[in-house]
N, C-alpha and C positions, 0 to 999 in steps of 0.2 A: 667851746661851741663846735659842734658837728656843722660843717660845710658843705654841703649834700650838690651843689651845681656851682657853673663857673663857664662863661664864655670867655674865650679869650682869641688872638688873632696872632698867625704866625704866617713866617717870611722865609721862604727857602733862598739861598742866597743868589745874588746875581753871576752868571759865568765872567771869569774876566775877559775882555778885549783881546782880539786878535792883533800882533804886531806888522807894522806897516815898513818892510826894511829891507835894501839892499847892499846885498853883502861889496863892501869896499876893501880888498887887500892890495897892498903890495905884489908884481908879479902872479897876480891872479886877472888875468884880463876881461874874462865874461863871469863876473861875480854871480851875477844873478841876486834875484828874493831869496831870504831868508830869516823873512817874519814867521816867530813862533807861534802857538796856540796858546790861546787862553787857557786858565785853571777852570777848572769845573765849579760850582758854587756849593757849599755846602749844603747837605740834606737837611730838614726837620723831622725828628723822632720825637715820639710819644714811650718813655721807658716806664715798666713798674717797678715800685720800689714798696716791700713789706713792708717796713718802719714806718711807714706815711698810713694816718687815719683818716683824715680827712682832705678836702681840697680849699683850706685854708691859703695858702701860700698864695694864689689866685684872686685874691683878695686886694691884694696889694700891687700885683702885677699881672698886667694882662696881655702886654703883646710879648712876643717872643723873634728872634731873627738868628738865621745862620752867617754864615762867616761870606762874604763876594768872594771870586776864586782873583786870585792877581792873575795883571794883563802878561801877555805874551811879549816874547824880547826877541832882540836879534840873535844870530846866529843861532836861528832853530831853536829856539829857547823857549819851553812851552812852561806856562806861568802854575806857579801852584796852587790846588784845590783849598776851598774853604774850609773853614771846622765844621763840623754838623752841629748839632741844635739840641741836644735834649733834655726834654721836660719830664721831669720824674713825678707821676701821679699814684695814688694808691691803689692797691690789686681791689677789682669790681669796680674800677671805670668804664663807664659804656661812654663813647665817644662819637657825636652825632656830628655831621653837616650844618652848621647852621643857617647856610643858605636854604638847604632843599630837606632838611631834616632827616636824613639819611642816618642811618648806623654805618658807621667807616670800621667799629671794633669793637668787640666787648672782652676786655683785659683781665684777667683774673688769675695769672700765674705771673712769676719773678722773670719765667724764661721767655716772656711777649714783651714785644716793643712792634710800636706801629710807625712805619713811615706816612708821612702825613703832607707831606710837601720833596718833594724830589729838587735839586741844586739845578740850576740853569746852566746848559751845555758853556762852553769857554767857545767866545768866536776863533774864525779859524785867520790863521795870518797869511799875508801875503804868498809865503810859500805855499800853500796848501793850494793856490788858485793859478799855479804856472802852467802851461799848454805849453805842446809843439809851437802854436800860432801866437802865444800873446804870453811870451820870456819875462817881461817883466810889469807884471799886475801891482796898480800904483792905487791896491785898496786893500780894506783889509775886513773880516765879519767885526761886529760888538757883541760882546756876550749876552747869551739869553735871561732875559730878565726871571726872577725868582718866582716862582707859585705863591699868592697872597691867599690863606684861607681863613674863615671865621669858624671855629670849636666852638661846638657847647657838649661840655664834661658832665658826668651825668654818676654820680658815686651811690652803688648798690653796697653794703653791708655783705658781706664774706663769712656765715658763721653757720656752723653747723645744724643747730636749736633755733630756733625765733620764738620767743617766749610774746602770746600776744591776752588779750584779754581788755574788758573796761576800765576806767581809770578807778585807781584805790581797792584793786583787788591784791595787791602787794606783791607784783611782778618785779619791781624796784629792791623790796624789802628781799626776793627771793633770788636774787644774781647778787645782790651783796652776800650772802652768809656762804653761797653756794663757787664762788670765784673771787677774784682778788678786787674787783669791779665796784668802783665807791659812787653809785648817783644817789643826785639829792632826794633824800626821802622825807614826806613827808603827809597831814591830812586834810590835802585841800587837793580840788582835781587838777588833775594834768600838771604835776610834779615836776613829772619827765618832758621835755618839752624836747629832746632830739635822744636819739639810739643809744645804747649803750656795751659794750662788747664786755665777756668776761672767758678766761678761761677757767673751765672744769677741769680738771686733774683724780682721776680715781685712786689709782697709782702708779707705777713707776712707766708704765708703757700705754695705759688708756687715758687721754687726753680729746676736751670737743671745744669748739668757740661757741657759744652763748650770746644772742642779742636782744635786749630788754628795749622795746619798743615802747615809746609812749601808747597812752591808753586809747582804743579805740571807743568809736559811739555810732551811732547811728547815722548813716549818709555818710561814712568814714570812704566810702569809694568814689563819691564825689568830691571829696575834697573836706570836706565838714571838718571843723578841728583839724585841718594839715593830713586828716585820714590818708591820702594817697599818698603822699610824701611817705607816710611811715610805713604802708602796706608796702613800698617799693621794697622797702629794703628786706623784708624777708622772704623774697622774691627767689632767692638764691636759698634757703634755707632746705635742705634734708627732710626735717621734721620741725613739725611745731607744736611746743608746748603750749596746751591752754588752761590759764590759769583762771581761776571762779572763787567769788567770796561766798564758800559756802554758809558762812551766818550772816549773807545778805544784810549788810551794816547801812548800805546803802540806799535801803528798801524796795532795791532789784529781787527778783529770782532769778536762784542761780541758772537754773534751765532755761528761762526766755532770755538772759546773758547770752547763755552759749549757742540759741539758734540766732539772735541776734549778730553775733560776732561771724558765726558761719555763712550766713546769708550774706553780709558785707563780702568776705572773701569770696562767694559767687560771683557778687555782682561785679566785683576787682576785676576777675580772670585770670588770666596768665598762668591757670594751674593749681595758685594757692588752693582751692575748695579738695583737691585731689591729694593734696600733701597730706602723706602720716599727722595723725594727732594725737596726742598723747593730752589728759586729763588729771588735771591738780585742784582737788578740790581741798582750797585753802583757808586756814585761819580754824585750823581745829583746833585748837587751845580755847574758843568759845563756847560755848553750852548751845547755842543757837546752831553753830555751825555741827557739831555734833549729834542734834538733833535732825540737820536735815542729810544726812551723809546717808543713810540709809536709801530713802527716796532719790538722791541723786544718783547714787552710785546703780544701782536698779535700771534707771530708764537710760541712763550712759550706754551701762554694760550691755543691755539690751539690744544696742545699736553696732554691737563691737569695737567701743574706744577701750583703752587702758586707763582704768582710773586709779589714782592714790589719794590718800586722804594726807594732808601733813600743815604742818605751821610753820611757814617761814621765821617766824619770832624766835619759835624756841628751838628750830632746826627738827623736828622732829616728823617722824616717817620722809626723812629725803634720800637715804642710801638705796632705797628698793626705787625710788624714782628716776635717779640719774643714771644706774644700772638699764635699766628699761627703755631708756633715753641710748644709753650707747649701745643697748642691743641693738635698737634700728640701724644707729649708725653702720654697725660693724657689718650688717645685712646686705648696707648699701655702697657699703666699701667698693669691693670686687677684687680687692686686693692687688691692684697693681700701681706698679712703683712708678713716679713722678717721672719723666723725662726733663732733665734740667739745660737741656740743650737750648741754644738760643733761638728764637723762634719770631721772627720777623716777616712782619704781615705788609704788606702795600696794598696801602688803602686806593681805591678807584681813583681816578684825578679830579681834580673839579669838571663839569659839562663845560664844555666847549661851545662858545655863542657863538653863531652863524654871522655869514657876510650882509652886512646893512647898511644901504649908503641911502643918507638925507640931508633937505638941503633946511639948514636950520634958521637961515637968515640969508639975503640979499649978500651975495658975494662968500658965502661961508657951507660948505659941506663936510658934512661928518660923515668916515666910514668907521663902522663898527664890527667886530669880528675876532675872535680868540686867534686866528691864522692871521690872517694880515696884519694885526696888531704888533705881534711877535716880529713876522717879517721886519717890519719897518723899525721896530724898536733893535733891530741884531743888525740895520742897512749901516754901510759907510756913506754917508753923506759929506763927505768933506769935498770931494773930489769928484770931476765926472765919469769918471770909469763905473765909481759905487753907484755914483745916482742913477748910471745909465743900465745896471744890475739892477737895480729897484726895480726901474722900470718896467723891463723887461719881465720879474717877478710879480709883479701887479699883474701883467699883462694876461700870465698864468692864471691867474686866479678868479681873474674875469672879473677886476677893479675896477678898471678902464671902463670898457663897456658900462660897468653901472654908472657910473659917473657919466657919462655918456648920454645914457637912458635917462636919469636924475635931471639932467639939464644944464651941464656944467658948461661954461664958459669959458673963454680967454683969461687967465687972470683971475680966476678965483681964488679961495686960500681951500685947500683939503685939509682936514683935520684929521688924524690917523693915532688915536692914543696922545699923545702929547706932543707927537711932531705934526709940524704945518708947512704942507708944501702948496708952490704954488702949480696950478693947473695949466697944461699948454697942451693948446686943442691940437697941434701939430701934430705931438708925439704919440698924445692919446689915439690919434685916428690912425695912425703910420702900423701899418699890419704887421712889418716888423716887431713888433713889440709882443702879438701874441702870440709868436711864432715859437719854435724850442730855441735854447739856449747851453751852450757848451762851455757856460761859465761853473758851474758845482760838478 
């Protein structure tokens, strides 16, 4: 089964802990701090990997997480970085936001890999925070919490050809004889119910990928029968072969097939209606269909398609087709050679949510904020040196004052991401606090 989308949620890792330590030796009398820094937290990547068809694997697992960086130690000992993360998807993944719906990347070579979540800074240790004025700092940072984001993977089809057409005009029957490519064939409609890839091989040097698209129908751009799902995928395609049951078995004409079919990739957009087309008018091994090849070929030609008359059954009239088929290609080559260099995209960050303080209940205030969240999640709180460094960082940020304006009280609980402090109107109003600070 072709796996065509996949949300999933990834976790860049958290930075480790900054060390809280003063050096004690022997014959060393003003030891001083010398807590190290945290590891850095491991990134998340997004790698392509050729071998991979579908996003299968997503099925079964959804979240994803890098490595937390280890905390920092004595004697200047800065802690080690996380492993990174990566998740190996197939080439022609477009990779959206799932929050805001964004396109973060559209992946279609082996040398892309998208960073997707960056590793949370390693807090800094006590040594990092010694002054002329205050020798030894009895705090230390926490590392910065990890990037949380929600993917939705989004898998386009990568082939050269997009063979499309109505259902049981024998597109199915025509990438079996034509490539190694085995889908279910058969005579009832919609056979094919997801994409099928095959390779062409002419000979030793001219080689195309081939995808047999279930059949389209009418309102196929709205969705009709999965229409849009399968229009996606040839989306990426060069040229497209359109195949026609020239002895209309179906008791279609072939010509209102083909404006029918064209009209749909109109209304699609994204180009499809623009893309080379190339014309197969199929199933001449029929007397019907032989009969009407004249009249089709006529009013095609007249419009300037390339038409061939052939039978996928019997294989017959296909050599002068696939020729025809890589003439475009080789047209649209340009002939230049791949860069297999690694090529590493970073994606935008998630949007940053603004300062917003409410009072959510009778003694309870929540601030809400991408900055001050962070701050308070990297504060040391064990001790009053760190608290009295919070502080003073709130004060920056213009916390205080909201809480202020909000209505805050003696004694309240602040809510700030998962820590809960309590509120004291002393220090909140103490102008000290919004003043500069020569603690970073």
């Amino acid at each position: 089964m072709l796996i065509d989308e996949a949300t999933i949620t990834v976790r860049s890792g958290r930075g480790g802990n900054g060390a809280m330590s003063l050096r004690r030796e022997a014959f060393v009398p003003r030891g001083g701090p010398d807590g190290g820094n945290g590891g850095r937290g491991g990134d998340v990547y997004i790698v392509v990997k050729p071998n991979l068809r579908t996003l299968a694997d997503f099925q079964y697992r959804r979240s994803y997480a890098a490595e937390a960086g280890r905390p920092g130690e004595g004697s200047n000992k800065t802690g080690r970085g996380g492993a990174d993360c990566r998740i190996p998807v197939p080439p022609g993944t477009v990779v959206h936001d799932d929050e805001t719906g964004d396109v973060l990347a559209d992946l279609s070579s082996a040398a892309q890999r998208l960073l997707v979540a960056k590793g949370g800074r390693g807090g800094r240790g006590n040594a990092a925070f010694a002054t002329a004025t205050r020798q030894t700092p009895r705090f230390a940072e926490r590392g910065e919490p990890g990037v949380v984001r929600r993917l939705r993977l989004e898998l386009k089809l990568l082939a050269d050809v997009g063979i499309i057409g109505f259902p049981n005009v024998g597109k199915s029957t025509l990438i079996s004889v034509i490539s190694a490519a085995r889908p279910k064939i058969a005579a009832y409609p919609f056979t094919t119910l997801e994409p099928n890839l095959g390779v062409v091989r002419l000979d030793e040097e001219r080689s195309f990928v081939v995808a047999d698209t279930p059949g389209l129908i009418v309102g196929a751009h709205k969705g009709v029968g999965l229409g849009d799902r399968f229009l996606r995928h040839i989306e990426r395609t060069r040229v497209l072969l359109h195949v026609l049951d020239a002895a209309g078995l179906e008791g279609r004409d072939p010509l209102a097939d083909f404006e029918a079919i064209n009209r749909e990739l109109v209304l699609f957009g994204r180009g499809l209606a623009e893309r080379p087309q190339v014309v197969a008018l199929n199933k001449m091994d029929l007397a019907e269909a032989v009969e009407a090849e004249g009249r089709c070929r006529a009013a095609l030609e007249a419009r300037g398609y390339s038409v061939f008359a052939i039978s996928a059954a019997t294989r017959a009239g296909l050599p002068p087709l696939l020729n025809c088929l890589a003439g475009y290609l080789d047209l649209g080559a340009g002939g230049a050679e791949a860069d297999e260099r690694v090529e590493v995209i970073e994606a935008p960050p998630p949007r940053q949510q603004p300062l917003q303080v409410e009072r959510v209940e009778e003694g309870l205030l929540v601030v809400r904020g991408t900055e001050v969240e962070r701050l308070v999640a990297m504060g040391d709180l064990s001790g009053p040196e760190g608290l009295q460094r919070l502080h003073r960082a709130l004060g920056r940020l213009g916390v205080l004052r909201r809480l202020a304006q909000a209505g805050a009280e003696e004694g309240d609980t602040v809510r700030i991401g998962k820590t809960e402090l309590e509120y004291v109107e002393d220090l909140a109003l103490d102008g000290a606090w919004e003043g500069p600070s020569d603690e970073d």
